[in-house]
N, C-alpha and C positions, 0 to 999 in steps of 0.2 A: 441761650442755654449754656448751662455750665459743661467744660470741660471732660467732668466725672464719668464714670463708667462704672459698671457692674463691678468690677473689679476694683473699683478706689471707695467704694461704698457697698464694699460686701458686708459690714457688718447689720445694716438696715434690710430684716427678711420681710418685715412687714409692717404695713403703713394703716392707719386709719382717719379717716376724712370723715367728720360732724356736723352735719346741718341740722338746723329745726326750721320748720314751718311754723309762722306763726300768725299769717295775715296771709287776706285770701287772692292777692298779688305776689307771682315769684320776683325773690330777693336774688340780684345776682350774687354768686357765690365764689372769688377768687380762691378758697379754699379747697375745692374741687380739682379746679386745672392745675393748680401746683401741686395738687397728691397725686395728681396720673402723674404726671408730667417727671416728678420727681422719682415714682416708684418705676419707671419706665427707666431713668438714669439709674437706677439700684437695682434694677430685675430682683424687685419685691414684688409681696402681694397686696395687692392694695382694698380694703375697705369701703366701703362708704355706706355711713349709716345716714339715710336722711329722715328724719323724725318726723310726724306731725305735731304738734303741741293742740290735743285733747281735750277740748274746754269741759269744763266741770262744775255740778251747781256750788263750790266752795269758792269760786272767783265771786267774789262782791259786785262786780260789775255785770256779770250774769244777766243780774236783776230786771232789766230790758227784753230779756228774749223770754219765751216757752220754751220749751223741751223739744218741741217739733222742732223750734228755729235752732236751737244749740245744735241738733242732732244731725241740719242739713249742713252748717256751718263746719261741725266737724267731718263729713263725707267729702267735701270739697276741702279743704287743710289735709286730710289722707289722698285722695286725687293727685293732688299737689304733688307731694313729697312722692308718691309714687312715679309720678312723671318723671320729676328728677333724680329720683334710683336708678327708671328705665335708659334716660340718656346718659347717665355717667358710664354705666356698664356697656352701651354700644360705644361708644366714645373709648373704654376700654379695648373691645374687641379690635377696635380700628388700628389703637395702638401697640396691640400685642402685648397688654399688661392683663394676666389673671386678676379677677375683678370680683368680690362678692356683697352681695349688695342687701341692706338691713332697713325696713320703712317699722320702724315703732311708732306707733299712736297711744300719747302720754299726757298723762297731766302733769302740769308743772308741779315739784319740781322731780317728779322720777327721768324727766329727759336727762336732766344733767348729770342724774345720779348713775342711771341706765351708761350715759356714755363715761362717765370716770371708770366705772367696772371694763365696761368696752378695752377701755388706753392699756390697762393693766395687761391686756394682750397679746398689745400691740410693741412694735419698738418705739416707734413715736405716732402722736395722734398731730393732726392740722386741722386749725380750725380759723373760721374768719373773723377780722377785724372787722366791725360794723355797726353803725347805732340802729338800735331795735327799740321798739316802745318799751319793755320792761327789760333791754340791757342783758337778754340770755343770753349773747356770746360772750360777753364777759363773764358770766356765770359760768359757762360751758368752761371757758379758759379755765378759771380759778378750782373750778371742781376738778378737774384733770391732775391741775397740777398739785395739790393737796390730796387729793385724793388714790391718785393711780399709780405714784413713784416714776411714772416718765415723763420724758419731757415732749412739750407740746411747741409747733411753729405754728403762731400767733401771725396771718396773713392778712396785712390791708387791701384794701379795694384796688385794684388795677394791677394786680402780682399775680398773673394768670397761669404762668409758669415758671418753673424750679431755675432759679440760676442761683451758683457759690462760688464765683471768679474769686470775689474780695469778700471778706469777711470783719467785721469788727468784734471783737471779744469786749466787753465792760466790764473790767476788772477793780473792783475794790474791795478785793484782798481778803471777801467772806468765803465760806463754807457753802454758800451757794453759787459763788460765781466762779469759785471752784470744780462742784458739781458740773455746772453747765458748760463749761470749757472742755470738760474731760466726756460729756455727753455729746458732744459737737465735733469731736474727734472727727469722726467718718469724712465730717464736711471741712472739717479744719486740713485735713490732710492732702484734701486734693484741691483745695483752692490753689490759687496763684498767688496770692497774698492775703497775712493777715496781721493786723492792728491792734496789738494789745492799749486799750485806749481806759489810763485810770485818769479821773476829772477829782480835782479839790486840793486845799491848799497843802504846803508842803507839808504840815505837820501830820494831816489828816492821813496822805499817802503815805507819809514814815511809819505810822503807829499798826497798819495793816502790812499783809506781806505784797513787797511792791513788786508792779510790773514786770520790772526789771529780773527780777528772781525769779517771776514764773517763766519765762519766755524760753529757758534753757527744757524746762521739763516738757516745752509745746516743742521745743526742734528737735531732739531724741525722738518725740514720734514723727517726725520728716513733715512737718508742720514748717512752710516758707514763712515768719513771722518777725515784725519788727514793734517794738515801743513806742508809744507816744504818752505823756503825761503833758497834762492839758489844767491849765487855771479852771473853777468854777466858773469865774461868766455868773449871771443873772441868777442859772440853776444849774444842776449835773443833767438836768434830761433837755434841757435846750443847750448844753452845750453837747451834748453826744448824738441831738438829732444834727446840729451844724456838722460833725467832725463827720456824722454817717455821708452825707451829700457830696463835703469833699475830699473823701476816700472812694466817692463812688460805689458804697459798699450794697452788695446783692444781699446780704443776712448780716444781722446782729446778734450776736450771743450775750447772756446775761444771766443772772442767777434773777430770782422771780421772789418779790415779796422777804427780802432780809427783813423786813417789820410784819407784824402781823397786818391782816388786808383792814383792821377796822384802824390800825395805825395810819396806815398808808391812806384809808378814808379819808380822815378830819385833819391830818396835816399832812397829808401829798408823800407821793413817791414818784420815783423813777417808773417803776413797773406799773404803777396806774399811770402815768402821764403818757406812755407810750402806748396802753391799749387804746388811748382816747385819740390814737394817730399816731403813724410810726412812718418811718421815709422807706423802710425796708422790711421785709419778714423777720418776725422774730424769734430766736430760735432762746426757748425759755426753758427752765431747769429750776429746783429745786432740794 
């Protein structure tokens, strides 16, 4: 657990936590325990909307069921997600975190849409890292972050709870990873350390605003923070999962999508390589 206290993370009044149901086996959910967990260190209120995903006769794949079968199929997908409303919010009450709790039954894709409107609400939304047959968390991510104006922590599998001992910022010197740094604040401030960490060759790092320059405007806000500029390596996102490991870092901060997402498609990014696996939580901004 991190350090942090209501006090070091008063700016965070309220949190929201996004699942969907989408198969009629529960998915475990890391996104869950690190928004109690977290809004418990912020004496915020915490959220959680757990969705069904709503099958509809417009899925092409339908084609196999009747109406009878769609309609038991979605009574159990609602079951579901209801279930896991009911225990996040006793799991709240155990915790002493105010808890309110949201089971929409959707068709694809008003889930995602439903929870982008949600975020706007919110001060930040958490949602999970995870491969699903049609990739809605990923969806869920990118609709947030496009759509809501906050920023979202992007949580892998086995990150069940909130820690921000060490922090890594990924700085290269955009208007987004600007953004995110300055949305990270809350966390940046009460870490023990953090790692301004810009990847790529010298010229690339000259031509952007470097590291170095930002790090004074992170310690005016009483931000513990130190520089690293790092060779590319192979890539930028296999060399900042290396750098996250031996930094030992609880959260990564990063500006989300500098390229548009169908750029980021067909010739890679930073920010899709790391939703497809990340070593830490990622605290994403645009």
């Amino acid at each position: 657990m991190s350090r942090s206290s209501p006090s070091s993370l008063a700016g965070i009044r309220d949190v929201l936590v996004g699942t969907a149901v989408e198969g009629e086996r529960e998915e475990a959910s890391s996104a869950i325990g690190y928004g109690l967990t977290l809004a418990k260190a912020a004496g915020a209120h915490l959220t959680v909307q757990s969705a069904s995903w709503r099958l509809s006769g417009d899925d092409a794949w339908l084609g196999e069921f009747d109406c009878e079968g769609v309609s038991v199929m979605d009574r159990r997908l609602d079951t579901l997600a209801r279930s896991i409303a009911e225990r996040s919010a006793g799991d709240a009450v155990q915790a002493g975190v105010v808890c309110t709790t949201e089971v929409p039954s959707l068709p694809y894709p008003e889930i995602v849409n439903r929870l982008a409107g949600r975020a706007r609400l919110h001060d930040l939304t958490i949602l999970d890292i995870g491969p699903r047959t049609y990739d809605l968390d990923r969806e869920m991510i990118e609709k947030a972050l496009f759509q809501s104006g906050r920023p979202v922590i992007a949580v892998p599998p086995g990150h069940d709870a909130f820690a921000a001992r060490r922090i890594i910022v990924a700085w290269d010197g955009s208007a987004q990873a600007a953004r995110a740094a300055n949305d990270a604040l809350p966390f940046l401030r009460a870490a023990e350390a953090v790692e301004i960490v810009s990847v790529g060759i010298e010229a690339e790092i000259d031509e952007a605003v470097p590291g170095a320059e930002f790090a004074p405007h992170l310690a005016r806000h009483g931000v513990n923070v130190s520089v690293n500029d790092l060779p590319r390596g192979e890539s930028v996102a296999g060399t900042l999962r290396a750098q996250a490991g031996l930094f030992r870092a609880d959260m990564i901060v990063m500006g989300a999508y500098r390229h548009s997402p169908a750029r980021e498609y067909f010739f890679g990014g930073v920010t899709r390589s790391f939703l497809r696996g990340s070593p830490a939580p990622l605290f994403l901004a645009r």
